[in-house]
C-alpha positions as CSV (number, residue, x, y, z in Angstrom):
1,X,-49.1,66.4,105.3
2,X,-46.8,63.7,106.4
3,X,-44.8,60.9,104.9
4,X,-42.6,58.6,106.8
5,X,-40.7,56.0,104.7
6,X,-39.0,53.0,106.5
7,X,-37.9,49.3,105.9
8,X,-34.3,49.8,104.4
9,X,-31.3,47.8,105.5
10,X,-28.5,45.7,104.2
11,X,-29.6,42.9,101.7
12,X,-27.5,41.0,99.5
13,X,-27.3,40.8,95.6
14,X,-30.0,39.2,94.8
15,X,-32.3,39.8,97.7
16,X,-35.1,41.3,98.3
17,X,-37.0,44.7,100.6
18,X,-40.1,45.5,101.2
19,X,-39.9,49.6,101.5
20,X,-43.0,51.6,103.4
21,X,-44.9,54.5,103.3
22,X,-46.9,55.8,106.1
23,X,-48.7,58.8,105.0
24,X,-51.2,61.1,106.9
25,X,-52.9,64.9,106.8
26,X,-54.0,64.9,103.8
27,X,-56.7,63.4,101.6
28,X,-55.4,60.5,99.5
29,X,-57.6,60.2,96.3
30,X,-56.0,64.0,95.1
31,X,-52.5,63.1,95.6
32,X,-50.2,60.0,94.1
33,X,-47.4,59.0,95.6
34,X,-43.8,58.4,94.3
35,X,-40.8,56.6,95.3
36,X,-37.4,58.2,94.5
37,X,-33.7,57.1,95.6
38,X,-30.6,58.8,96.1
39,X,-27.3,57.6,95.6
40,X,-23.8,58.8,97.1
41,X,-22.5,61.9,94.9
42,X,-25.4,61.3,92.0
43,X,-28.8,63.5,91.5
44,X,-32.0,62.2,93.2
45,X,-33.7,59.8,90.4
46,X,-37.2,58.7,90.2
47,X,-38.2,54.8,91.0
48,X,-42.0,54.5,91.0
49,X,-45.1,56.0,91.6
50,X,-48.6,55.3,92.0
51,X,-52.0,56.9,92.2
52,X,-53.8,56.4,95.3
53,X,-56.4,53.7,93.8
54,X,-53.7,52.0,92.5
55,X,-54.7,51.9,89.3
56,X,-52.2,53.1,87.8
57,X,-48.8,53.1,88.3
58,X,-45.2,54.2,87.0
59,X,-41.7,53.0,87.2
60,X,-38.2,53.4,86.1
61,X,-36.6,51.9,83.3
62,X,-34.2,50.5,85.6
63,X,-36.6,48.8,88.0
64,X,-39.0,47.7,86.0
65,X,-39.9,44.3,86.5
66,X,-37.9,44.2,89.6
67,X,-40.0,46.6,91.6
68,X,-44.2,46.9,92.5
69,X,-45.7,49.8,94.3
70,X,-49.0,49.1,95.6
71,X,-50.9,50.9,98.4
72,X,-52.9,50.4,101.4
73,X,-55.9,52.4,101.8
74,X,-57.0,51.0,105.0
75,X,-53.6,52.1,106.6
76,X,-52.7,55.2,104.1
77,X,-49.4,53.4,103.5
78,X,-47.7,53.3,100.1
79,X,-45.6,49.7,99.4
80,X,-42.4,49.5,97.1
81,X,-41.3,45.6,96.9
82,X,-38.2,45.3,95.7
83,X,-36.8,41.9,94.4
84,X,-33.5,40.9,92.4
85,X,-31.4,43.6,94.3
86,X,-28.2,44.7,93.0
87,X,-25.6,46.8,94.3
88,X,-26.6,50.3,92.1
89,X,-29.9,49.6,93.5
90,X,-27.6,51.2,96.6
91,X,-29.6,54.4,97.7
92,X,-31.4,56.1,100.3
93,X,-35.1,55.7,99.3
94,X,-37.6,58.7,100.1
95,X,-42.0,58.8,99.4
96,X,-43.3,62.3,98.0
97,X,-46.6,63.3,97.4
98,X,-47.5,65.2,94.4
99,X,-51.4,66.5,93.7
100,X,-50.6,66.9,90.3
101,X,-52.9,64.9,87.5
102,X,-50.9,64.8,84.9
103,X,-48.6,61.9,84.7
104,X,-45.8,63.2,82.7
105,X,-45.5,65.4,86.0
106,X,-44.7,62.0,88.0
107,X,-41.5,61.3,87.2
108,X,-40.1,64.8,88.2
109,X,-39.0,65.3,91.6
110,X,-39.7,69.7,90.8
111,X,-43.4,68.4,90.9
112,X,-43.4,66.8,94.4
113,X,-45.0,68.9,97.0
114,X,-44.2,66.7,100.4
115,X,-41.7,65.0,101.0
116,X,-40.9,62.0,103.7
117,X,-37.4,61.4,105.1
118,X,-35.4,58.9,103.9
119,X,-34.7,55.4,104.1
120,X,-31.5,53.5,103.3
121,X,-31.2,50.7,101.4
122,X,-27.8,49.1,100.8
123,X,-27.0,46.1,98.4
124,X,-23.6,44.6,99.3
125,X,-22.2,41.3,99.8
């Protein structure tokens, strides 16, 4: 199982990113796939997360309304748009997969099995 994450950079207050998630190895109606972030001296968080169908789908308090996951069957690639940016949006962003079914389970990192490197997103002026 593999998960690449990519499409960070330096964006402005305000702005907007389109984060991706190229999966592969493993088959993608058992798993759903989260987004979590990372920032400088603070405990990895949870952002969003989505089954595979894309029927349902998870997010943040924080990023609600701000943020969509959506995914890509056809390239096994998991989306997180990301508009209104602020600057404790600041973070390096990584995808997990998780084969759990129970969606209380989704917003805890300790039930993420595989796990992508990161990508960094920073929100400056």
């Amino acid at each position: 199982v593999q998960l690449q994450a990519s499409g960070g950079g330096l964006v402005q207050p305000g702005g907007s990113l389109r984060l991706s998630c190229a999966t592969s190895g493993f088959t993608f109606d058992d798993y759903t796939i989260g987004w979590f972030r990372q920032a400088p001296g603070k405990e990895r968080e949870f952002v969003a997360a989505t089954t595979w169908s894309g029927g349902s789908t998870y997010y943040a308090n924080s990023v609600n309304g701000r943020f969509t996951i959506a995914t890509d069957n056809a390239r096994s690639s998991v989306y997180l748009r990301m508009i209104g940016l602020k600057p404790e949006d600041t973070a390096v962003y990584s995808c997990a997969a998780t084969n759990e079914h129970n969606s209380l389970y989704y917003y805890d990192q300790k039930y993420y099995a595989y796990w992508g490197q990161g990508t960094q997103v920073t929100v400056s002026s």
